[in-house]
C-alpha positions as CSV (number, residue, x, y, z in Angstrom):
1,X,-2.0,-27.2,-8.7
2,X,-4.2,-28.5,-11.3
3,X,-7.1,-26.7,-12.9
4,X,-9.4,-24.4,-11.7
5,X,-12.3,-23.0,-13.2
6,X,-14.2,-19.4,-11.7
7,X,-17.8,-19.8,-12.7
8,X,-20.1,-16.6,-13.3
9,X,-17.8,-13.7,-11.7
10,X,-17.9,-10.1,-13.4
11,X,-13.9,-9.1,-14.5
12,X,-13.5,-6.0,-13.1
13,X,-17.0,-5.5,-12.5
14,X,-18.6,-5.9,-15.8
15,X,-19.5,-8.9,-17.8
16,X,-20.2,-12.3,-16.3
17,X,-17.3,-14.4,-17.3
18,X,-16.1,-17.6,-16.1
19,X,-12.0,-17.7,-16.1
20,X,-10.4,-20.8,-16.2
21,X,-6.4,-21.7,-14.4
22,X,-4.3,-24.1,-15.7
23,X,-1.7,-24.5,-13.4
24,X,0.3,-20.6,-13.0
25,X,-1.9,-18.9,-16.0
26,X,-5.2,-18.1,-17.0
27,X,-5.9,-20.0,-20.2
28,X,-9.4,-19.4,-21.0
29,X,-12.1,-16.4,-20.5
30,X,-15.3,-16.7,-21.9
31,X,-19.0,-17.8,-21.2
32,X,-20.1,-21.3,-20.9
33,X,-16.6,-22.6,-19.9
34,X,-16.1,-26.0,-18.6
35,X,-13.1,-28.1,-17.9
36,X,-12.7,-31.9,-16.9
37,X,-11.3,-32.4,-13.4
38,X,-11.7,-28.8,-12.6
39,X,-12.1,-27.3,-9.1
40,X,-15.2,-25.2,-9.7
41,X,-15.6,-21.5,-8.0
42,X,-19.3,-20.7,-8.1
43,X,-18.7,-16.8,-8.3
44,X,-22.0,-15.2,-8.9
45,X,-22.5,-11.5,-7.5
46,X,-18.7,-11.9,-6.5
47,X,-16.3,-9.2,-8.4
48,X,-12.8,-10.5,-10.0
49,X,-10.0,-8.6,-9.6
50,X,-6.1,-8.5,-10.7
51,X,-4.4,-9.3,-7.7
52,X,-3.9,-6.1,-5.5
53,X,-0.3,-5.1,-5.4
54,X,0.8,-2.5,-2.1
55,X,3.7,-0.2,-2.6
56,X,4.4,0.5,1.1
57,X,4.3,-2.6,3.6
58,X,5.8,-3.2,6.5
59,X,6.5,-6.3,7.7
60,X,9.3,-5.6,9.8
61,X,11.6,-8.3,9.4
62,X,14.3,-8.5,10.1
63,X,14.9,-6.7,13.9
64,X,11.1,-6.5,14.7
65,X,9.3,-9.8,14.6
66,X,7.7,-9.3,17.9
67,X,5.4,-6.8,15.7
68,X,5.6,-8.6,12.0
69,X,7.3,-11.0,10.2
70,X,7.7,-11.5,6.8
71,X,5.4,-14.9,7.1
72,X,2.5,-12.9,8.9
73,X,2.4,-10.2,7.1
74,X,2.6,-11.6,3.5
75,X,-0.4,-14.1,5.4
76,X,-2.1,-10.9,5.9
77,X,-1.7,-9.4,2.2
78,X,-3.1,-12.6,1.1
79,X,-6.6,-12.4,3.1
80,X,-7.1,-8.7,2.2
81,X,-6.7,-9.5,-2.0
82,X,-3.0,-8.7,-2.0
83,X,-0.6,-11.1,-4.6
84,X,2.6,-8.6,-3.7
85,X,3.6,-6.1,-1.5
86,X,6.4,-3.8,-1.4
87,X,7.9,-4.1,2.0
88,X,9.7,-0.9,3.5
89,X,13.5,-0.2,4.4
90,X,13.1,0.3,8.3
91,X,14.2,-2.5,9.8
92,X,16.8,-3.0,12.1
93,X,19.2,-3.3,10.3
94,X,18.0,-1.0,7.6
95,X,17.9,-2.7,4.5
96,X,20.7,-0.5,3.3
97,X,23.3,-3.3,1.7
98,X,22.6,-5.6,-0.9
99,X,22.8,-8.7,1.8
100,X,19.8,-7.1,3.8
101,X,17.6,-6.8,0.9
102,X,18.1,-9.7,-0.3
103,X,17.6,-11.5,3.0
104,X,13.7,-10.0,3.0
105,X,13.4,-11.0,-0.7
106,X,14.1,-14.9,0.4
107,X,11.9,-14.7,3.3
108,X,9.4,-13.6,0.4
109,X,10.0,-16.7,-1.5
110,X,10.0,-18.9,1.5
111,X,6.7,-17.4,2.8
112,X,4.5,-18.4,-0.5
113,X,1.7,-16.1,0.3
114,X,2.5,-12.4,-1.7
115,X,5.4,-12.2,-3.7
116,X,7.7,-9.7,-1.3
117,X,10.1,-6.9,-3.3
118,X,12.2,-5.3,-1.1
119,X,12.5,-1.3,-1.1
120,X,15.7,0.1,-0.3
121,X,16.9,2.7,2.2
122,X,18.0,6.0,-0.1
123,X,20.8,6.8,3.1
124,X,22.8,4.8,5.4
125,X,20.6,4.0,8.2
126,X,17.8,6.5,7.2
127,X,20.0,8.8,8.6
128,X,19.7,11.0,5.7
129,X,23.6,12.2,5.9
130,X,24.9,9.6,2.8
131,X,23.4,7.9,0.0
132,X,22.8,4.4,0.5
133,X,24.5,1.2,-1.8
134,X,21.6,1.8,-4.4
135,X,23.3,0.2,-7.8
136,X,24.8,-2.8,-5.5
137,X,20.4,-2.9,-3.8
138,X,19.4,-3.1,-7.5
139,X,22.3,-5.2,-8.9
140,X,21.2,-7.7,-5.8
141,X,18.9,-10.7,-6.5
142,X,15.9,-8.8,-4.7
143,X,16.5,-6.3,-8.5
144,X,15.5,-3.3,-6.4
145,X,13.7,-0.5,-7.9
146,X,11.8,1.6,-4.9
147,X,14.2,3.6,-2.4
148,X,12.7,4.9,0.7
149,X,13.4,6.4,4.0
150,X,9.9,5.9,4.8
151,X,9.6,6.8,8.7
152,X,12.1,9.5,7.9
153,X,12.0,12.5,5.2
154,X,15.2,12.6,2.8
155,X,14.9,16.4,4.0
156,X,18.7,17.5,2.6
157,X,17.6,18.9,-1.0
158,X,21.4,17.8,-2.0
159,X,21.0,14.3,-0.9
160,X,17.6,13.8,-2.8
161,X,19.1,15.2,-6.2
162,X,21.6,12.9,-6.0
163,X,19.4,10.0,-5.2
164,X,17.0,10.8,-8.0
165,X,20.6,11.3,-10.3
166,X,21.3,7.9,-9.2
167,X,18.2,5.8,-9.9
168,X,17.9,7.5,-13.1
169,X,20.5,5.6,-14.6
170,X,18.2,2.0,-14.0
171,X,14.6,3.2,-14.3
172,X,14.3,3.3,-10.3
173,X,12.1,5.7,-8.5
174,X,12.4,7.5,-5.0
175,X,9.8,7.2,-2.6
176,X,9.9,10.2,-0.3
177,X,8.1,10.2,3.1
178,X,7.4,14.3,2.8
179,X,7.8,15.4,6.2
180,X,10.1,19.1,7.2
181,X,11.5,17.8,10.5
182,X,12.0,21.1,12.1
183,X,8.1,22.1,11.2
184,X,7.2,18.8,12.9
185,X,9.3,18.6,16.0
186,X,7.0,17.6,19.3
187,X,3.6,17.1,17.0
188,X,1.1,14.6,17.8
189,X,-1.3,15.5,15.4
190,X,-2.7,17.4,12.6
191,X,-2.7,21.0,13.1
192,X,-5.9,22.6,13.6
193,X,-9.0,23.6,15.5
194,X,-8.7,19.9,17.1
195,X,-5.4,19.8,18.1
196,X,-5.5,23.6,19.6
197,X,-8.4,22.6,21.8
198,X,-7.0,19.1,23.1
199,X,-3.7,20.4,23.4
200,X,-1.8,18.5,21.7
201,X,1.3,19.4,19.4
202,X,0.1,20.3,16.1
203,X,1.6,18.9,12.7
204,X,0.9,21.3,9.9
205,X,0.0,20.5,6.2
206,X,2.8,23.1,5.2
207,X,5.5,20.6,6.6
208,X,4.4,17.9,4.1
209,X,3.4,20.5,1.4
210,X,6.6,22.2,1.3
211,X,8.7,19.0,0.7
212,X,6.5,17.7,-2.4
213,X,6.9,21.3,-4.1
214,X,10.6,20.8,-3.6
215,X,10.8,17.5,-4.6
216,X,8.7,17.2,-8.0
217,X,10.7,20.5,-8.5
218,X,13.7,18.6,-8.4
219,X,12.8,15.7,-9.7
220,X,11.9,17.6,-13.4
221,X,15.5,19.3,-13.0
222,X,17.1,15.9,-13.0
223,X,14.4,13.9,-15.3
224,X,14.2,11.5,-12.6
225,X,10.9,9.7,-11.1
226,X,9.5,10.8,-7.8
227,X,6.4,9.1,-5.9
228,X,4.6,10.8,-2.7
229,X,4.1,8.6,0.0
230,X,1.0,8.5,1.9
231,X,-0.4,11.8,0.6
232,X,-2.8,13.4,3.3
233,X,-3.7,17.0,2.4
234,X,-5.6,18.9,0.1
235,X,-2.8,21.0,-0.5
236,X,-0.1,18.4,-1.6
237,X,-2.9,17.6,-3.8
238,X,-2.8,20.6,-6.0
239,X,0.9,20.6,-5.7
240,X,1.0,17.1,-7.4
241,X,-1.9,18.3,-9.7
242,X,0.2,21.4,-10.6
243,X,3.8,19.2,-11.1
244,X,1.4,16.8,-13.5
245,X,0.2,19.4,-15.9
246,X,4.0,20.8,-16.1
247,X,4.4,17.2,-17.1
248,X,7.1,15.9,-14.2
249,X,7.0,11.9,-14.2
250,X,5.7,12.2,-10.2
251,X,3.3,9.8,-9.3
252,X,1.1,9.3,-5.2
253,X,-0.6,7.8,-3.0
254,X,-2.8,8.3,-0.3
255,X,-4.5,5.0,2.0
256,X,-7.1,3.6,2.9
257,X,-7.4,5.4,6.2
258,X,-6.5,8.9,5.3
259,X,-9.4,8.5,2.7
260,X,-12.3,7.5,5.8
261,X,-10.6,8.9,9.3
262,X,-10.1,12.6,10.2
263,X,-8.5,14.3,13.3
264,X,-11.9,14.3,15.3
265,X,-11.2,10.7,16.1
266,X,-8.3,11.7,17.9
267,X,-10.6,13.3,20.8
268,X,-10.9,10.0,22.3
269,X,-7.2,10.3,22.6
270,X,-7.3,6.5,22.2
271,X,-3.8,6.1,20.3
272,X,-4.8,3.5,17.8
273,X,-5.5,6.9,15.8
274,X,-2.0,7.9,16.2
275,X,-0.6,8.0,12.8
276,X,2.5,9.7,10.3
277,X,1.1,11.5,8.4
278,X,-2.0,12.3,10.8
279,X,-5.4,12.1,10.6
280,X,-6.2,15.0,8.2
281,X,-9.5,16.8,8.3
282,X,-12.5,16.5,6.6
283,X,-12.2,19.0,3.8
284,X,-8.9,17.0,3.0
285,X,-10.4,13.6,3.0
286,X,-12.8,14.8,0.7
287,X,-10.3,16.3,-1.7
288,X,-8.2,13.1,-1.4
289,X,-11.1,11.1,-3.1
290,X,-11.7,13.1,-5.7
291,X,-8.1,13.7,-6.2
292,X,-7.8,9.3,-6.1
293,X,-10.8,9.1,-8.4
294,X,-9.2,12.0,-10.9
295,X,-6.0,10.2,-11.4
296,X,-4.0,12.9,-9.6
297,X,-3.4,10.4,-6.8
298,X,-2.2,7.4,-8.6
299,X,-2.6,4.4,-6.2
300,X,-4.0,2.9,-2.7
301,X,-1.2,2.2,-0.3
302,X,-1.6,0.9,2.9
303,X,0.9,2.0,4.5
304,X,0.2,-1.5,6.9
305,X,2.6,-0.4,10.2
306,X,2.2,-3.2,12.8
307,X,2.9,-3.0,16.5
308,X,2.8,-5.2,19.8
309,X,0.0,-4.1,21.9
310,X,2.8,-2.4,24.6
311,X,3.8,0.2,21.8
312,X,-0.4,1.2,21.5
313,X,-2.0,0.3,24.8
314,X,-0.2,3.5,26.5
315,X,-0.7,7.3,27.0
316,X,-1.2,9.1,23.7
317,X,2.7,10.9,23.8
318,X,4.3,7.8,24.4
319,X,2.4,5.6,21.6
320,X,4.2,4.5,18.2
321,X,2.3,5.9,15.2
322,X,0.9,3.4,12.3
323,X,-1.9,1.1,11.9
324,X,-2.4,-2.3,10.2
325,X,-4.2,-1.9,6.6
326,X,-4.1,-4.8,4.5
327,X,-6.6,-7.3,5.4
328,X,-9.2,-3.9,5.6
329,X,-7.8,-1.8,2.4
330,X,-10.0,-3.3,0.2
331,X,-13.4,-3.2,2.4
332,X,-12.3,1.0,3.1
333,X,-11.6,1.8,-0.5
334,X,-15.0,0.1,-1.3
335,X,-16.8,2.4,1.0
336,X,-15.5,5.1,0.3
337,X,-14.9,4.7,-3.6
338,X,-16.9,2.3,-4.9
339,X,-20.3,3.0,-3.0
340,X,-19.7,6.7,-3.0
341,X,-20.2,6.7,-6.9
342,X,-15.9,8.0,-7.0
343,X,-14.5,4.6,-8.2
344,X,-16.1,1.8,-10.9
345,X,-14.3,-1.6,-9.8
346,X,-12.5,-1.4,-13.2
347,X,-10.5,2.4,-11.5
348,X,-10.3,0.3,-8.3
349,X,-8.4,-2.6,-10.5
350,X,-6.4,0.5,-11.8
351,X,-5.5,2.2,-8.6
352,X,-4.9,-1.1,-6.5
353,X,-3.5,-3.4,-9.1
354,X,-2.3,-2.4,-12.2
355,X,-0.8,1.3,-11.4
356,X,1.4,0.5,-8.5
357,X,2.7,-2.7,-10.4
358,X,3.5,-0.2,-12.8
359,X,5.2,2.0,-10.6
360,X,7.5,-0.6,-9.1
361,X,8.0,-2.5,-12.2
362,X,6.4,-5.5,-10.3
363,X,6.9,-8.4,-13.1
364,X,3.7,-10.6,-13.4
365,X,1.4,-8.5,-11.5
366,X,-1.3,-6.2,-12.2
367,X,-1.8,-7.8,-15.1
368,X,-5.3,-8.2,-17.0
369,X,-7.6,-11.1,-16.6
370,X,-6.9,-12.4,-20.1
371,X,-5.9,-15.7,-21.5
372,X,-2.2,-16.1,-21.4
373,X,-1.5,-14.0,-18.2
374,X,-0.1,-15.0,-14.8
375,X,-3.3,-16.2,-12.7
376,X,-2.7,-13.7,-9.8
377,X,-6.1,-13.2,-8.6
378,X,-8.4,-11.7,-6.1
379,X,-12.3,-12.6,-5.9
380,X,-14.2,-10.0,-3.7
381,X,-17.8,-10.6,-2.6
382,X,-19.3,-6.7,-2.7
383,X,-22.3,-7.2,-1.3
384,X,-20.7,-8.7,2.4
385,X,-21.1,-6.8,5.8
386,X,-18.8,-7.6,8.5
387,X,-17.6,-6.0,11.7
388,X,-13.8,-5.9,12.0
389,X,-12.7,-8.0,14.7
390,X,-8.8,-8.1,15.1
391,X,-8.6,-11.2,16.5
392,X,-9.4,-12.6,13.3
393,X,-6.6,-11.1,11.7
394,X,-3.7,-12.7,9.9
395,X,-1.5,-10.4,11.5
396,X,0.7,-10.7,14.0
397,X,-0.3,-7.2,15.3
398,X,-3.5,-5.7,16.0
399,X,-3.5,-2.2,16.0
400,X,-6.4,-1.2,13.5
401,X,-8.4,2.1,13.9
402,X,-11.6,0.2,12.5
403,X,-12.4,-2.4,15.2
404,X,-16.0,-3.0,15.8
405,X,-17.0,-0.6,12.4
406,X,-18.8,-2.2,9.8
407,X,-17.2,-2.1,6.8
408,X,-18.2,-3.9,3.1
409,X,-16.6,-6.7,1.0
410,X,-15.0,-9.6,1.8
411,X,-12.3,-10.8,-0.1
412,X,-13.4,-14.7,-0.8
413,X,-10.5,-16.6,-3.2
414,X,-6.7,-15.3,-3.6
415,X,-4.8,-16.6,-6.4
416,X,-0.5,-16.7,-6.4
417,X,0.0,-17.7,-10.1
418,X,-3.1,-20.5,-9.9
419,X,-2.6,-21.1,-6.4
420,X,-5.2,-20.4,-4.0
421,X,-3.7,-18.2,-0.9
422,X,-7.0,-17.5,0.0
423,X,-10.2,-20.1,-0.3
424,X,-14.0,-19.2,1.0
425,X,-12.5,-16.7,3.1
426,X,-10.1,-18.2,5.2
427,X,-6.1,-18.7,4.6
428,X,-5.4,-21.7,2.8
């Protein structure tokens, strides 16, 4: 790989430093750097990151490659900043058995653009009825630590204390998609003035609300770890608030979209805005920022949920819900966060990088940009404009709610311990 040698960018957003690669580490930070042989990155105005790490990806593979695969996908974390993502259990099969999850954690290693770590389903075929081979998932060489459902709510209060009994015992975590099935039955979108005048089924916050009360509840009877998925009300928001100050180890995160799109978009009925959780309205997109820049919501997730133009380009009831996110989390966070005075690029380093590394005990990533630490990297030019055009997209679907909006940033270099994923822009 050689040596490369980052010229003039500000770390985090402050001081002009240049940062010098020697093969998988950083080895120098300083001023006035130089090195013989070097490839030189002229970085000036340009903003260097930790590489961004996403706790909820889906890629897919194995069962659905005609959406994702794990090749595209990690392809797409790399031109959005991304050095590892954590790539969700519903795939067909369900990564349920050490053998599945460890298939997905070699088609990581193969792929050499993001490091991949598997999550793990917390039942048998998200069916919620019987606790998945956890120990045997994190015994595996994929050393799971993140279980999820994710698509599906653990909703059987018995089955989720024993989950959160289980991963105890190894430092794990439970990642519950907080959705009341009964409350949600038919619904097609948030609840509300919008939904009551297009018709549609409504989706009430009280359905999400009510299983993060039980669950942080539970999760301090058992002095286990519990993490909110894709947070989208202001409501869930105070609960998490509340379960913080009573000092239970629960931990969010809300994305890039439920921080930017509300429930009016849905009037177009075009389903590209079709979503679980739904579009939210604007006083809970406010109270999600200020909840993200806070430090009640932990991290950005992005939730990235590909799909083949048949499951989109259909009537609203029949469309699939998701959208893609990681090659535009980065540019939404920065609108949002960054130029709405919420975030510095220091808590965007924080709530991108270094917290959800934390969280899922991701080895070697979201580390600082010191000498002596793994050289996974992301260099972000701020001051770009761009309209989002998914043709140009890494992935294999193109299913994002922000085509044709300008949106800021571009993300110029990625680094996979010192080698460049990502050069000037385009895949390398």
């Amino acid at each position: 790989m050689g040596k490369t040698l980052i010229r003039g960018a500000q770390v985090l957003g402050g001081a002009v430093q240049d940062v010098l690669i020697d093969g998988e580490t950083i080895t120098e930070v300083g001023t006035g750097l130089s090195a013989d042989g070097a490839t030189v990155i002229e970085a000036d105005g340009q903003i260097l990151l930790p590489g961004l790490v996403d706790l909820h990806t889906h890629l897919r593979e194995p069962g659905r490659e005609d959406s994702e695969t794990v090749l595209t996908g990690t392809r797409a974390a790399a031109s959005g900043g991304f050095t590892a993502v954590f790539a969700m259990a519903n795939t067909h099969p369900v990564a349920d058995t050490a053998g599945v999850v460890e298939q997905v954690y070699r088609l990581g290693k193969e792929s050499g653009y993001c490091d991949v770590q598997p999550i793990g389903a917390v039942t048998v075929g998200l069916e919620g009825r019987k606790l998945a081979e956890l120990g045997a998932m994190h015994d595996s060489a994929a050393g799971v630590t993140v279980f999820s459902d994710d698509g599906k709510c653990v909703d059987d209060a018995v089955i989720m204390r024993r989950a959160l009994e289980y991963v105890k015992a190894f430092g794990g975590v439970v990642a519950q998609h907080a959705q009341e099935p009964r409350l949600t039955e038919g619904a097609q979108m948030n609840e509300g003035i919008v939904s009551a005048e297009l018709g549609l089924g409504g989706w009430p916050a009280v359905a999400e609300e009510s299983i993060i009360a039980r669950d942080v509840l539970l999760a301090e009877h058992v002095g286990s770890r519990v993490h909110i998925c894709h947070l989208s009300t202001a409501g869930s928001v105070e609960i998490v608030r509340w379960a913080k100050s009573r000092g239970i180890d629960v931990t969010a995160e809300v994305t890039p979209h439920h921080l930017l799109l509300t429930d009016e978009m849905v009037r177009s009925y075009n389903p590209v805005y079709k979503v679980n959780p739904p579009l939210r309205t604007e006083k809970d997109v406010l109270a999600l920022r200020e909840a993200l820049a806070d430090g009640t919501i932990d991290i950005v997730a992005t939730d990235h949920a590909p799909h083949p133009h048949e499951d989109k380009d259909c009537e609203w009831a029949a469309a699939a819900m998701g959208m893609v996110g990681l090659e535009t989390a980065l540019s939404v966070v920065q609108q949002t966060m960054v130029e709405t005075g919420l975030l510095d690029w220091a808590g965007v380093a924080d709530r991108m990088s270094f917290a959800p590394a934390r969280i899922g005990r991701a080895a070697g990533h979201g580390r600082p940009v010191s000498a002596g630490e793994p050289a996974n990297l992301t260099l972000v030019d701020p001051a770009y404009r761009g309209v989002v055009d998914p043709a140009d997209f890494a992935s294999r679907s193109r299913n994002t709610p922000y085509e044709g909006r300008e949106l800021p940033g571009r993300v110029t270099h990625t680094f996979l311990r010192g080698r460049a994923t990502v050069v000037d822009g385009k895949l390398a």
